[in-house]
C-alpha positions in Angstrom: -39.9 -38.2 21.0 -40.5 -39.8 24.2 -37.6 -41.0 26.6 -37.8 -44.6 27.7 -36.5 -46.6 30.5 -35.1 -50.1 30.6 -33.1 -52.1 32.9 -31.5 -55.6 32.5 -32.6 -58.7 34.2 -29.8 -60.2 34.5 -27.0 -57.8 35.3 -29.6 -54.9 36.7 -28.0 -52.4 34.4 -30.9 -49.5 33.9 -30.5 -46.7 31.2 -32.8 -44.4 29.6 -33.5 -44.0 26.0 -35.1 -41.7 23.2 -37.1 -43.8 21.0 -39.8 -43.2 18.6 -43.8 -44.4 19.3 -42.9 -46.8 15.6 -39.3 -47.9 17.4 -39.5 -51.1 18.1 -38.8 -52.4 22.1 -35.2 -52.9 22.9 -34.6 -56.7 24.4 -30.9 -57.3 25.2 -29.0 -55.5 27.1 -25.8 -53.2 26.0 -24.0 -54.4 29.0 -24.1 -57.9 29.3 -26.6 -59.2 26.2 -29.2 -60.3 29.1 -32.8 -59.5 28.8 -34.4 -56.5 29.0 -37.4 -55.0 30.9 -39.1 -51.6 30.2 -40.0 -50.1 34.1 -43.2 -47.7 33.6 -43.0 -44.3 35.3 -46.2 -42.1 36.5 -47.1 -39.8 33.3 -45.5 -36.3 33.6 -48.5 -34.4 33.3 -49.1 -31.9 36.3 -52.7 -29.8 36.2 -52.3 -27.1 38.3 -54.8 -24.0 39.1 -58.4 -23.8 39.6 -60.8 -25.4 37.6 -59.1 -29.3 37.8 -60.8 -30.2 40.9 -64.2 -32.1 41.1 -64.8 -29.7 43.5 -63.8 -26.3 41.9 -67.2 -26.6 40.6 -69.5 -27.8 43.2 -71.0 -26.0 45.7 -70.7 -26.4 49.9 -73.8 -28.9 49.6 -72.4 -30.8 46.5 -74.8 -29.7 43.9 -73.3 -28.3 40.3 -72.7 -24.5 39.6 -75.6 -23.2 37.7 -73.9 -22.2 34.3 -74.4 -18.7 34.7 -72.4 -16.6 37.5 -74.1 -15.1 40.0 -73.4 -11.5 41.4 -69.6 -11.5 42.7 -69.8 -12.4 46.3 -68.5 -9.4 48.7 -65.7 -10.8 50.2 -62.4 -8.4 51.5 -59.8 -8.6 48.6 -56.7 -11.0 49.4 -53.3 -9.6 50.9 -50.3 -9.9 48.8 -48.7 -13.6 49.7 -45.1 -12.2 50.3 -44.8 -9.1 52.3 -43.1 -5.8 50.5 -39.3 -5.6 50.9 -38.3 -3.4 53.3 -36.7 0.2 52.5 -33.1 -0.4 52.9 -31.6 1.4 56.3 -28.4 4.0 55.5 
């Protein structure tokens, strides 16, 4: 169930809420029985990785990628990002 979030009018009071989609909207507040707002957040959906990107699939010039892959390019494999640890000194 989705968590909404409200906050009074009158007094400011804000507060979050579980509610289901069929629950209907709350309108007074618990605080002070003033009117209620519902404040809209950004949606908490995060794509991450290749593939999400208009240009993951484009080419330098901006044309498509043909469907099928090519031959792997011959590039020098990628180092590790953090370096090994170091042996510990006695």
């Amino acid at each position: 169930m989705p968590t909404y979030a409200y906050a009074c009018k009158d007094c400011g009071h804000a507060f979050d809420i579980v509610q289901s989609f069929s629950d209907s909207t709350l309108t007074s507040c618990p605080e002070c029985e003033g009117t209620l707002r519902k404040k809209f957040n950004s949606v908490g959906v995060v794509f991450k990785g290749s593939g999400f990107y208009r240009t993951d699939s484009r080419d330098a010039k901006g044309n498509t990628v043909s469907a099928a892959p090519s031959a792997p390019a011959s590039t020098p494999a990628a180092a590790p990002a953090t370096p090994a640890p170091a042996a510990a000194a006695s």
